[in-house]
Backbone as numpy.savetxt, mean C-alpha at the origin, in Angstrom:
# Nx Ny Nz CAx CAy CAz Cx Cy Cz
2.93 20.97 -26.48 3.87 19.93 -26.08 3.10 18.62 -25.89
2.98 18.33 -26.70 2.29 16.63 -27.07 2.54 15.61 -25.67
3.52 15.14 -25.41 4.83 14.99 -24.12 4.01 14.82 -22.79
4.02 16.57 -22.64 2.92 16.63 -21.30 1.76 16.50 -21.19
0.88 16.44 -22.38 -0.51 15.78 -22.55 -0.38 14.71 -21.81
0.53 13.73 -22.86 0.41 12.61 -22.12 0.45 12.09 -21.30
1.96 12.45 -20.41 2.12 12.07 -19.08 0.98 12.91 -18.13
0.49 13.40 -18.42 -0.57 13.96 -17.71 -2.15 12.99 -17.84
-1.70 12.71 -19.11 -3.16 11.45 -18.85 -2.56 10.57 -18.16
-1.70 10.34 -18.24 -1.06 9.05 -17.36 -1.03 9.07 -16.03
-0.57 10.53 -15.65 -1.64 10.67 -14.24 -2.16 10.61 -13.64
-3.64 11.11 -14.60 -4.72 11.47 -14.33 -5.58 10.14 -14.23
-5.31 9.59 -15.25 -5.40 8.28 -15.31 -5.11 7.26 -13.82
-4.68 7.22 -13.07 -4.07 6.61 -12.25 -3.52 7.26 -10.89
-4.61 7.96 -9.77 -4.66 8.99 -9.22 -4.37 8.75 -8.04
-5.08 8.86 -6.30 -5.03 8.56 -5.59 -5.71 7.19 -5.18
-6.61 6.85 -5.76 -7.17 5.49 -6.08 -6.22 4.34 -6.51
-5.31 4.50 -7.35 -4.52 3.66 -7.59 -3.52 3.31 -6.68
-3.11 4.32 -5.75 -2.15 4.27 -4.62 -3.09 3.37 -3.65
-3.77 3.86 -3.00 -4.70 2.97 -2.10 -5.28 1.34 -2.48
-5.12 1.36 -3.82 -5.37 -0.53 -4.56 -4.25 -0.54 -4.44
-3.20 0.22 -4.90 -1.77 -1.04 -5.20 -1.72 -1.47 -3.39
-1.39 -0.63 -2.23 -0.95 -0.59 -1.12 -2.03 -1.45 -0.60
-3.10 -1.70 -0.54 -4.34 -2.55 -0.26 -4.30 -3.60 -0.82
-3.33 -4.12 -2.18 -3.24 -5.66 -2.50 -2.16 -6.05 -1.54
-0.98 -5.33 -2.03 0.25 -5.44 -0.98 -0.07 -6.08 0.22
-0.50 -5.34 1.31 -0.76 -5.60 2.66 -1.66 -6.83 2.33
-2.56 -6.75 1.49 -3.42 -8.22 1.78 -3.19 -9.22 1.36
-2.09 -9.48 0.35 -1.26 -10.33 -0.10 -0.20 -10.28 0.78
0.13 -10.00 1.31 1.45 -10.41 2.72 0.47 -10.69 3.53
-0.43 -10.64 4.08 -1.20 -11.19 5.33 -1.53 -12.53 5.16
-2.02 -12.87 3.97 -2.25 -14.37 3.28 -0.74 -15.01 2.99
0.04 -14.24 2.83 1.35 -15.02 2.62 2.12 -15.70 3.59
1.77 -14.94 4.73 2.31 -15.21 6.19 1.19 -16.35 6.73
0.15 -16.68 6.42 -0.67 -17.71 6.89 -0.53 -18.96 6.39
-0.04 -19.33 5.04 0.38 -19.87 3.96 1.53 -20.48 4.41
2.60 -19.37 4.57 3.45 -20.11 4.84 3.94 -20.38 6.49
3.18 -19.71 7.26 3.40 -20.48 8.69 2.70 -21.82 8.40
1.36 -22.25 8.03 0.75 -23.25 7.98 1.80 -24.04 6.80
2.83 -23.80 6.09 3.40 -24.80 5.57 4.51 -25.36 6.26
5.16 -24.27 6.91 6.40 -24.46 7.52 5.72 -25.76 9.01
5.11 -25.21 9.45 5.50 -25.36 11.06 4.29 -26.85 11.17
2.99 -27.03 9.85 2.81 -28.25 9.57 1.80 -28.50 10.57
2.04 -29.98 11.84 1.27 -30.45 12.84 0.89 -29.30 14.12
2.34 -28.74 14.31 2.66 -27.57 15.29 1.86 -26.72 14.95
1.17 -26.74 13.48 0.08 -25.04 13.43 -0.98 -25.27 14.32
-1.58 -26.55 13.75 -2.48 -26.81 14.74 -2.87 -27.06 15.87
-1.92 -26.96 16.75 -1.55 -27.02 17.80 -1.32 -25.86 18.53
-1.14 -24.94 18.02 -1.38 -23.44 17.70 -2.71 -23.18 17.84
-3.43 -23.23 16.95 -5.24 -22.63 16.81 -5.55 -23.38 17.71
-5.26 -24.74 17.78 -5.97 -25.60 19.47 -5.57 -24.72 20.70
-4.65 -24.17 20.68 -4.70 -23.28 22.15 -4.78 -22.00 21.52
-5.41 -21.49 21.07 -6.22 -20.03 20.67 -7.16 -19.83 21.43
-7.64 -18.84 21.82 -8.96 -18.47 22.55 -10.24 -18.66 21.16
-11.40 -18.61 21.89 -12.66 -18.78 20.75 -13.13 -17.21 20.07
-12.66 -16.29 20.96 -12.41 -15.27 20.48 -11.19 -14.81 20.04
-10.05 -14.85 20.10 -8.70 -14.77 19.27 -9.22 -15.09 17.97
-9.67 -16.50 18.16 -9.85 -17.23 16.86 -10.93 -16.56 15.45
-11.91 -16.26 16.04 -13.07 -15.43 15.43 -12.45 -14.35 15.25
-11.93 -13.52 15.82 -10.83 -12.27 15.08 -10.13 -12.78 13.86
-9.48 -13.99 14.07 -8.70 -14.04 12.86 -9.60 -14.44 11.86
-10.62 -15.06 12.04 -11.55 -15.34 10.74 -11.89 -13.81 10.56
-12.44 -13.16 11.10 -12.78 -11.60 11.27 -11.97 -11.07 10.14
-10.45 -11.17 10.50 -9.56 -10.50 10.19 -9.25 -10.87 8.16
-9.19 -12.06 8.17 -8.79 -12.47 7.12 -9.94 -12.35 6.30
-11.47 -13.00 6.45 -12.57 -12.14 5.75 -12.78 -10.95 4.95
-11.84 -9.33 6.16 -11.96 -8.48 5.75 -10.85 -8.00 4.82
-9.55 -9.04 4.83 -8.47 -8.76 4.11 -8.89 -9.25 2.56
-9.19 -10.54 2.74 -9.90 -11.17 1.18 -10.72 -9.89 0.52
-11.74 -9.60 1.05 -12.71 -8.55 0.47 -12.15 -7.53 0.46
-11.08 -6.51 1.08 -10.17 -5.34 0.76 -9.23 -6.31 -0.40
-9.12 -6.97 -0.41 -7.89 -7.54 -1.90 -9.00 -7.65 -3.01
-10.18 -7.59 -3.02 -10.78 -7.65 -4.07 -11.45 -6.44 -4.34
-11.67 -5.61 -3.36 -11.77 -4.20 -3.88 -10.46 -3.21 -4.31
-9.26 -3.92 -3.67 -7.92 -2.75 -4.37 -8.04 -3.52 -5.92
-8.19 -4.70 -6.57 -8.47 -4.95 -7.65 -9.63 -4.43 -8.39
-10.20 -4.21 -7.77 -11.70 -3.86 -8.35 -11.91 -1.93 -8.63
-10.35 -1.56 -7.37 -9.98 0.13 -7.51 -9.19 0.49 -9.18
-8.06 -0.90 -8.85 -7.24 -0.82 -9.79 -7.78 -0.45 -11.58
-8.99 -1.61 -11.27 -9.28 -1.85 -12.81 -10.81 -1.03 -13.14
-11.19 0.60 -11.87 -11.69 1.01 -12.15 -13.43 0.51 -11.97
-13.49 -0.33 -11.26 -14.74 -0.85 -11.50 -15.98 -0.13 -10.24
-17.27 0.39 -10.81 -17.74 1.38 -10.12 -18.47 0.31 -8.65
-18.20 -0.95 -8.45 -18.65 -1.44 -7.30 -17.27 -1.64 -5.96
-16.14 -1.24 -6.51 -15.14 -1.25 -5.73 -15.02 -0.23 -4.57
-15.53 0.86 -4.71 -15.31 1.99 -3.89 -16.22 1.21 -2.56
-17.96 1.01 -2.76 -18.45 0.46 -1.94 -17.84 -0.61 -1.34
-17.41 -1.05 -1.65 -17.13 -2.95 -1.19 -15.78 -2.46 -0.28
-14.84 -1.61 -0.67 -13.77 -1.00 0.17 -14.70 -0.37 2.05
-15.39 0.82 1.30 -16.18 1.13 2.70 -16.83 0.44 3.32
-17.91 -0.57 2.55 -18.19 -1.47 3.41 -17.79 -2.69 4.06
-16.28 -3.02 3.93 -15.68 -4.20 4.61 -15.14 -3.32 5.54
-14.72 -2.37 5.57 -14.55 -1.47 6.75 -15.50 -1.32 8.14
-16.53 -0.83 7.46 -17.76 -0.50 8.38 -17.52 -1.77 9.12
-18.21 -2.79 8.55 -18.50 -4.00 8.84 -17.33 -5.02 9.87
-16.02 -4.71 9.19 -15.20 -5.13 10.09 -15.08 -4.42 11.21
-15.11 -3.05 11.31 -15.16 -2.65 12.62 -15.99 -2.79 13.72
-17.28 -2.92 13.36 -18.45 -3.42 13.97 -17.83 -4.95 14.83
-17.47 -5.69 13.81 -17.17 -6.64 13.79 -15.86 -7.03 15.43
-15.06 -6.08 14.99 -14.16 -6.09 16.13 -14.62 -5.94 17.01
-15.48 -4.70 17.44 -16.33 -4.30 18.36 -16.52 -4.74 19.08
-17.57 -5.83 18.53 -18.53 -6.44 18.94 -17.37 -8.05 19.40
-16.89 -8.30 19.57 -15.46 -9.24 19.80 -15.00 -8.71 21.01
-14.93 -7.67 21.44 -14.18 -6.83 22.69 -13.18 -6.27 22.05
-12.72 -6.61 20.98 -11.58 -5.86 20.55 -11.89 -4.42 20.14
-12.17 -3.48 21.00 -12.19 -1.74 20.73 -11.41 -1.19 20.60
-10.08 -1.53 21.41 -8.94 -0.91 20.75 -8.26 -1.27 19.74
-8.69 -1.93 18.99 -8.08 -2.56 17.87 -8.41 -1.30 16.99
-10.55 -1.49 17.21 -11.56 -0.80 16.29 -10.86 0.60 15.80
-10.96 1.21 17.45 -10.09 2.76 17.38 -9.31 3.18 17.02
-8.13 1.88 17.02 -6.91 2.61 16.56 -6.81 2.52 14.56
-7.47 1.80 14.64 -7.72 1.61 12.89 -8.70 2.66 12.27
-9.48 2.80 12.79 -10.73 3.51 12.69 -9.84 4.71 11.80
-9.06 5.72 12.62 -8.78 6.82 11.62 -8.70 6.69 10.26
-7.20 5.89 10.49 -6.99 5.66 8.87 -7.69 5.03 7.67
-8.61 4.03 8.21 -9.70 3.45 7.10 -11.01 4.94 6.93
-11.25 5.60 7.88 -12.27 6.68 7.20 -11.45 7.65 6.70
-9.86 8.19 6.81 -9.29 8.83 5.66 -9.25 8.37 4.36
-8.90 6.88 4.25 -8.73 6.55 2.93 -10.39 6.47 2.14
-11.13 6.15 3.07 -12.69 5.74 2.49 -12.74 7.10 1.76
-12.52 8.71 2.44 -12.81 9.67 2.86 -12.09 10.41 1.05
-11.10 10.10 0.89 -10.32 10.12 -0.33 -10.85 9.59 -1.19
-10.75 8.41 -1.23 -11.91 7.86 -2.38 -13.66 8.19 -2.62
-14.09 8.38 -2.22 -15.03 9.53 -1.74 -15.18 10.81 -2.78
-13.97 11.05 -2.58 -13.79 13.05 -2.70 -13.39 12.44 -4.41
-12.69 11.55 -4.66 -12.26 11.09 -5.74 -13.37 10.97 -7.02
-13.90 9.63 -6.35 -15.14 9.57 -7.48 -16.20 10.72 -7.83
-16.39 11.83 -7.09 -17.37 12.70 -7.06 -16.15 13.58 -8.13
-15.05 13.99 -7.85 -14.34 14.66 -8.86 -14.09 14.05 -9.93
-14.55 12.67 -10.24 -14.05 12.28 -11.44 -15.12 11.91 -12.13
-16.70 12.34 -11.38 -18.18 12.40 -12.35 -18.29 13.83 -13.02
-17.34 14.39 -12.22 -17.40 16.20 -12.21 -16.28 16.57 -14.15
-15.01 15.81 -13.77 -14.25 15.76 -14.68 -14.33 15.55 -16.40
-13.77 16.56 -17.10 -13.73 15.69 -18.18 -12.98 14.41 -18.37
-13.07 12.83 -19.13 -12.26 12.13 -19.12 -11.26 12.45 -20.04
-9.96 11.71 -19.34 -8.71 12.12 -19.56 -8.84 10.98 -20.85
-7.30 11.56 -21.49 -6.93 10.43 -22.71 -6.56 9.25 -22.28
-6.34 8.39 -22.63 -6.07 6.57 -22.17 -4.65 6.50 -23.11
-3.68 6.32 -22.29 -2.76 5.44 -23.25 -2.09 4.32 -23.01
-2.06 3.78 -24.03 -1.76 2.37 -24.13 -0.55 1.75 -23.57
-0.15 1.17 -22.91 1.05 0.37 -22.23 2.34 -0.20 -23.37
3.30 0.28 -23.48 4.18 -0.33 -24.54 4.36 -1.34 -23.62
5.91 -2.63 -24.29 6.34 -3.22 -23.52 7.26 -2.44 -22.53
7.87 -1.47 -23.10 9.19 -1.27 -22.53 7.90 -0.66 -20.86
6.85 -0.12 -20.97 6.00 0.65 -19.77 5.61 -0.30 -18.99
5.63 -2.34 -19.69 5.10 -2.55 -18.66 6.08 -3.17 -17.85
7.74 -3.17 -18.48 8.61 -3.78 -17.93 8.48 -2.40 -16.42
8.18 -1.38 -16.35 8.79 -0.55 -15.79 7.18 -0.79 -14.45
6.52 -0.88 -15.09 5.44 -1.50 -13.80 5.58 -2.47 -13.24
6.13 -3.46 -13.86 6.61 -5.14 -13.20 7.54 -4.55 -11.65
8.60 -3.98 -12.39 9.77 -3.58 -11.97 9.60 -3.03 -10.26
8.95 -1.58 -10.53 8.11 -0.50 -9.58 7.41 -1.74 -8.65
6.43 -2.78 -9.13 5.97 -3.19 -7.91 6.56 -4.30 -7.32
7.67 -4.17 -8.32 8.53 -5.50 -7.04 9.42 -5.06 -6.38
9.95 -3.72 -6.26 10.54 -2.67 -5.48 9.51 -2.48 -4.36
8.16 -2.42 -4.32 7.69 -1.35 -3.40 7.51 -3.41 -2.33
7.27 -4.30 -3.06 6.83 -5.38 -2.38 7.97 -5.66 -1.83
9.19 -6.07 -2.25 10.09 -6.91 -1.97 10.89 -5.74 -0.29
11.10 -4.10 -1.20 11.45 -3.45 0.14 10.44 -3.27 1.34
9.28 -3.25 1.13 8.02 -3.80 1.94 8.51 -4.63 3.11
8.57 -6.17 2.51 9.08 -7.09 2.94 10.29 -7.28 4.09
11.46 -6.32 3.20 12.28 -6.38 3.45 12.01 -5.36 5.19
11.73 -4.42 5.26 11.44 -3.67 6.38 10.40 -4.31 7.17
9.67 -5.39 6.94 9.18 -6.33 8.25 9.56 -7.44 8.61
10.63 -7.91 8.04 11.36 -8.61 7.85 12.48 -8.27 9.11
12.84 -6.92 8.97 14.10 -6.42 10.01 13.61 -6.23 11.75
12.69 -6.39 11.68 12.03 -6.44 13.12 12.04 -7.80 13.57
12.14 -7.85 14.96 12.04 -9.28 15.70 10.66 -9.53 15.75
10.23 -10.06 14.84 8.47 -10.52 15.03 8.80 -11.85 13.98
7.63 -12.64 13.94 7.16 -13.88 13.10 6.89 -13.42 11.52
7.49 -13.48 10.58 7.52 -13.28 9.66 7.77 -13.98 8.69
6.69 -14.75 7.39 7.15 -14.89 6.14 8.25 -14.99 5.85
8.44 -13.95 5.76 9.93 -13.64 5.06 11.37 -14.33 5.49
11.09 -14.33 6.80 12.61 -14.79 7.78 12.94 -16.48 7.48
11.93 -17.29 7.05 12.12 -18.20 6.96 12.49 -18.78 5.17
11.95 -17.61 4.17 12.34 -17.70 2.64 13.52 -16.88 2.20
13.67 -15.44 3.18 14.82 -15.17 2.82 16.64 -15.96 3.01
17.49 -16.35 2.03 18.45 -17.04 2.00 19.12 -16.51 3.37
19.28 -18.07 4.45 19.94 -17.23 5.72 19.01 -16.50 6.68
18.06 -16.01 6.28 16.99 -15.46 7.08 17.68 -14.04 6.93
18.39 -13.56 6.01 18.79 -11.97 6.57 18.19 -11.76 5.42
17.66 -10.01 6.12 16.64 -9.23 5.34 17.74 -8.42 4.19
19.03 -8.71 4.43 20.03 -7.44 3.72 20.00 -8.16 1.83
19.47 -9.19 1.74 19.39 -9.61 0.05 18.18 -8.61 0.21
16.87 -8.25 0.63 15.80 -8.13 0.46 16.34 -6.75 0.16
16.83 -6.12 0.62 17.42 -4.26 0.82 18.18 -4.11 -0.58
19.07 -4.91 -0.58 19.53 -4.74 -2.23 18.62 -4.83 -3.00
17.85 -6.32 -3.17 16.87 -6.13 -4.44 15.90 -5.18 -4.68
15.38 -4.61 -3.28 14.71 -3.27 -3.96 15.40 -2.03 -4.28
16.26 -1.41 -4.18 16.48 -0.35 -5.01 17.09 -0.41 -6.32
17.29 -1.98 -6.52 17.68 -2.55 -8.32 16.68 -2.37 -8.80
15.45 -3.14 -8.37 14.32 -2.96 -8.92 13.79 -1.71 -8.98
13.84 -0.90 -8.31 12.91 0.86 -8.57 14.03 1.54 -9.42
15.28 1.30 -9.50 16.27 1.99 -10.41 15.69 1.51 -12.01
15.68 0.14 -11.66 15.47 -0.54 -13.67 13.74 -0.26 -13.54
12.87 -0.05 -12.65 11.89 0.01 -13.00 11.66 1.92 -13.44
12.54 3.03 -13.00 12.64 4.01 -13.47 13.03 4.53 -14.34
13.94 3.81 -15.01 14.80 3.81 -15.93 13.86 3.36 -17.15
13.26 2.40 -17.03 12.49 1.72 -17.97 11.43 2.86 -18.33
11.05 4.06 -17.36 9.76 4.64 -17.66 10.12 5.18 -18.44
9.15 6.35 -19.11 9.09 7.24 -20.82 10.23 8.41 -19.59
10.79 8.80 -20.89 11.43 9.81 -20.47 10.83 11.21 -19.79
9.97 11.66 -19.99 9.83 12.59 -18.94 8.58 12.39 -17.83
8.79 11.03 -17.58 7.59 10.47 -16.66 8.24 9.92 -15.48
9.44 9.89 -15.25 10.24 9.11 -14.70 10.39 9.71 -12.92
10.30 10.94 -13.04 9.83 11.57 -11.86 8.48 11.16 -10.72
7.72 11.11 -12.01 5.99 10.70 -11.27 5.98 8.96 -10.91
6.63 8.09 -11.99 7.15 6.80 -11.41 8.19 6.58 -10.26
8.69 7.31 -10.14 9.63 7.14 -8.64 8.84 7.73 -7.23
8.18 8.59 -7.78 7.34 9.57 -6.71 5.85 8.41 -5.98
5.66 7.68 -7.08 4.09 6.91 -7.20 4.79 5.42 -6.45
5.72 5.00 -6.63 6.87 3.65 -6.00 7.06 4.11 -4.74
7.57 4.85 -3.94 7.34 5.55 -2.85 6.47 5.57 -2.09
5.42 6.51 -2.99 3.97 6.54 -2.38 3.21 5.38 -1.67
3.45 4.37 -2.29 2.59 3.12 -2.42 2.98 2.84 -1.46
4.37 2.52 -1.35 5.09 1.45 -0.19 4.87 2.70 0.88
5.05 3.67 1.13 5.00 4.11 2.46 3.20 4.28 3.16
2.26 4.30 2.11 0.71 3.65 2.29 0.61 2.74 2.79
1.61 0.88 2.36 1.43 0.02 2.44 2.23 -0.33 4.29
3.42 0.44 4.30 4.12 0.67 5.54 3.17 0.95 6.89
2.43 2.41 6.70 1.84 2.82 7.88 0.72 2.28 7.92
-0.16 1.22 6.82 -1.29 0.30 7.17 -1.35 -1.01 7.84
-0.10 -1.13 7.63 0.63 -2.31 8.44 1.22 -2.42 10.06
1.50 -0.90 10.04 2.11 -0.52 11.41 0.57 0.06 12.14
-0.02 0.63 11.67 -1.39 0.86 12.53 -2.05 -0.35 12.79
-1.93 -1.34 12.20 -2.55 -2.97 12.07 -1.60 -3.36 13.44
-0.43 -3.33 13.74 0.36 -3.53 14.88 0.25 -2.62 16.27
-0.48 -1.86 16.06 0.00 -0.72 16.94 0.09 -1.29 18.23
-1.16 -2.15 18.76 -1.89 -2.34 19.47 -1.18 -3.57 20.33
-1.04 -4.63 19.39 0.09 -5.39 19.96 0.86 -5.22 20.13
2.05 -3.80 19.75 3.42 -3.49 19.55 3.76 -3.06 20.99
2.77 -2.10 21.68 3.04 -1.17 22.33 2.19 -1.36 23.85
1.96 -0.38 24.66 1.38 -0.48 25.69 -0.20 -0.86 25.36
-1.01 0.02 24.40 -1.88 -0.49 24.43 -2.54 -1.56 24.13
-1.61 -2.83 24.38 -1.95 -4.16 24.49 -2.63 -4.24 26.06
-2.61 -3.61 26.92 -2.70 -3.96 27.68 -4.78 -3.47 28.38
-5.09 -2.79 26.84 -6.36 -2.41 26.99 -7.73 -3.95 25.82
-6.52 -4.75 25.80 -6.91 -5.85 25.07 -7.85 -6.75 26.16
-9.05 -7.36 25.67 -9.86 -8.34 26.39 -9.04 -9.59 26.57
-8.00 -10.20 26.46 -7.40 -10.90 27.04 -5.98 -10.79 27.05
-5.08 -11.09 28.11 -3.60 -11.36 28.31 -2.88 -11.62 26.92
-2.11 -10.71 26.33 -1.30 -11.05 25.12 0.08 -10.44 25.79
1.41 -11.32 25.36 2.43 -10.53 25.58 2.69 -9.36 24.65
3.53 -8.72 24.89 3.78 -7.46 24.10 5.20 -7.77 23.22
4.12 -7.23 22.02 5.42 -7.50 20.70 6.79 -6.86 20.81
7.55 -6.89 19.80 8.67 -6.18 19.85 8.96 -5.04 19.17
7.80 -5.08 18.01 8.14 -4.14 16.85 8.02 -2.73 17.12
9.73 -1.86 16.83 9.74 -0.73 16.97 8.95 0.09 16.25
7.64 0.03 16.47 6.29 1.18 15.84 7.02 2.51 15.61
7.95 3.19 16.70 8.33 4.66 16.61 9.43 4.75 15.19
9.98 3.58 15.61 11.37 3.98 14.65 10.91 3.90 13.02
9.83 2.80 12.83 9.75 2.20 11.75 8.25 3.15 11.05
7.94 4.14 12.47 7.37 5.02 11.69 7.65 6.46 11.16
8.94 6.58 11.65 9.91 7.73 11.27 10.14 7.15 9.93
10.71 6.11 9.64 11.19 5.47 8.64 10.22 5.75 7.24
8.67 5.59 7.84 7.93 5.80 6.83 7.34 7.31 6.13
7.41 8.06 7.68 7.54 9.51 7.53 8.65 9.92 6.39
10.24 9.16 6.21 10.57 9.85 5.80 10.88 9.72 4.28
10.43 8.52 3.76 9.88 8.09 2.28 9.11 9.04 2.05
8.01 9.32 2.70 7.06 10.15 2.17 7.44 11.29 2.14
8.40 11.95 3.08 8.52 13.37 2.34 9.37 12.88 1.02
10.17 12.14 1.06 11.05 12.20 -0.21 10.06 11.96 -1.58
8.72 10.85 -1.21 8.15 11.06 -2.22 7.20 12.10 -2.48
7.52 13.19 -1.76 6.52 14.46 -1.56 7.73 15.32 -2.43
8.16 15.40 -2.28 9.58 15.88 -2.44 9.44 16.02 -4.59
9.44 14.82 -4.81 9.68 14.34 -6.09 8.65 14.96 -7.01
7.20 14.59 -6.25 5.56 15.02 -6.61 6.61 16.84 -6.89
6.88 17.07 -5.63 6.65 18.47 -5.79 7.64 19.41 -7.15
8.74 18.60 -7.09 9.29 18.60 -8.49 8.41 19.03 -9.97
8.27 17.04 -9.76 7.19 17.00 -10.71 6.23 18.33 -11.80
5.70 18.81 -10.22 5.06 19.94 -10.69 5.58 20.79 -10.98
6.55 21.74 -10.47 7.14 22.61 -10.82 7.86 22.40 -12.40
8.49 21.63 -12.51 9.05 21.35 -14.14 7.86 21.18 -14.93
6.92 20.63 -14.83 5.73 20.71 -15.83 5.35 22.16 -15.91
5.26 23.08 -14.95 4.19 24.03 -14.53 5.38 25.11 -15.64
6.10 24.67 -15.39 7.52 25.37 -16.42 7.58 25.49 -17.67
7.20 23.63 -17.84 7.20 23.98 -19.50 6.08 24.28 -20.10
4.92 24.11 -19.04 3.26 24.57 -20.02 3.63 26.59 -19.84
4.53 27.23 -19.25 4.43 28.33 -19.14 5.41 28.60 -20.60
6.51 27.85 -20.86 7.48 28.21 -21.81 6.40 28.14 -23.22
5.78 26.85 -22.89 4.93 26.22 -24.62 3.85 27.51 -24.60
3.36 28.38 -23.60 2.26 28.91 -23.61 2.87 30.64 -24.21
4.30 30.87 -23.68 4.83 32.06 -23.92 5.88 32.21 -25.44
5.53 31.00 -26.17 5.89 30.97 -27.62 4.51 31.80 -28.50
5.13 32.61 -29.41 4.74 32.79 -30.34 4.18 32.02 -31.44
2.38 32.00 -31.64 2.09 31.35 -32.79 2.67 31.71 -33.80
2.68 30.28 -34.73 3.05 30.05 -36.22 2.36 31.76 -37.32
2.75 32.47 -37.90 2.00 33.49 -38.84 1.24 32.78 -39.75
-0.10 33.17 -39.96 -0.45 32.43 -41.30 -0.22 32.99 -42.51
């Protein structure tokens, strides 16, 4: 079955590494987007802003944005395969955490800490299986494949958006979305993951809905662990007086819990119908010579 070769390089091709770059531009392209455009919107008032910042607040956010620039150039550098990306991922990690540390910010360090040595921890296990591996086949992008990638990542961005958007916090979004309501943002993504599924090869269309999912609910709980700290009580283990945010961390992490089973859900499909037809193609009778 020619078919499942392929979509299987296509896969293979594009593994857990690719989930962790797409969800790692995402988040670091909305963090720059929101700086961008508060500093366009609000103008004299920004600065007036960083003038009453603490000297440490302030050095966090250089901290902060440092380590976002250099994670946006290693999820590019994941994306397009390049063997200095894996390092440059772990080490803006290391380094930023140190970094917090050494700031007073420890509970920031801690509460991040897990999830950056899982993902390091994955990529890791990744590259060592893929020196181990034979390489897979490469195939080439039609148009109609890359309308369906355009598509997929403006679904996983725009509903992204749209779900930080619905929280009472300072947001990008509230001030570009028409009206400030997040409900245009909710429609346009499931147009977009429908035409971006639709657009995929026909029996790939499973692993593209499953991989659209994936991403955004990566990009979801890296964002909400990035909040935790301000969201919740443990603001109050912070080196200086911050009020406490609003954002429902619990609800909006059920929310992400439950993408992921659905895109667990799909994966698990996935497999089973493949695992089906390599058993049907395998239980045919060769050609007689």
């Amino acid at each position: 079955m020619p078919d499942v070769n392929v979509i299987d390089g296509q896969a293979t091709d594009t593994s857990i590494s690719s989930v962790i770059a797409l969800g790692t531009i995402l988040v670091s392209v909305t963090f720059f987007l929101e700086i961008v455009v508060f500093w366009f919107l609000n103008g004299h008032e920004a600065m007036d802003i960083v003038d009453g910042m603490s000297k440490r607040a302030l050095r966090l956010l250089v901290v902060d944005a440092t380590a976002r620039a250099a994670l946006l150039l290693a999820g590019v550098g994941l994306l397009c395969r390049k063997p200095w990306a894996m390092p440059l991922y772990v080490w803006t990690v290391v380094v930023w955490t140190l970094a917090v540390a050494w700031l007073f910010y420890l509970i920031i360090a801690v509460v991040n800490l897990p999830i950056y040595g899982c993902v390091s921890a994955l990529l890791y296990n990744e590259a060592v299986s893929n020196r181990r591996d034979v390489p897979g086949v490469k195939v080439s992008l039609t148009s109609r494949d890359t309308v369906s990638v355009i598509c997929l990542s403006l679904s996983c961005a725009v509903h992204f958006w749209a779900v930080m958007i619905s929280v009472p916090r300072d947001f990008f979004g509230e001030q570009l979305t028409p009206l400030g309501y997040q409900g245009y943002l909710f429609l346009l993504a499931p147009m977009f993951f429908i035409a971006g599924v639709g657009f995929s090869r026909k029996g790939n269309r499973l692993w593209s809905a499953s991989k659209s999912l994936t991403v955004f609910s990566f990009s979801l709980s890296v964002a909400l662990i990035s909040n935790t700290v301000s969201n919740t009580s443990l603001h109050k283990y912070m080196p200086e007086s911050i009020p406490r945010g609003e954002m429902p961390i619990l609800a909006m992490s059920w929310y992400a819990v439950e993408i992921s089973v659905i895109a667990i859900v799909l994966s698990g499909l996935l497999h089973f119908l493949r695992s089906r037809a390599l058993r049907r193609s395998q239980a045919k009778p060769s050609p007689s010579l």
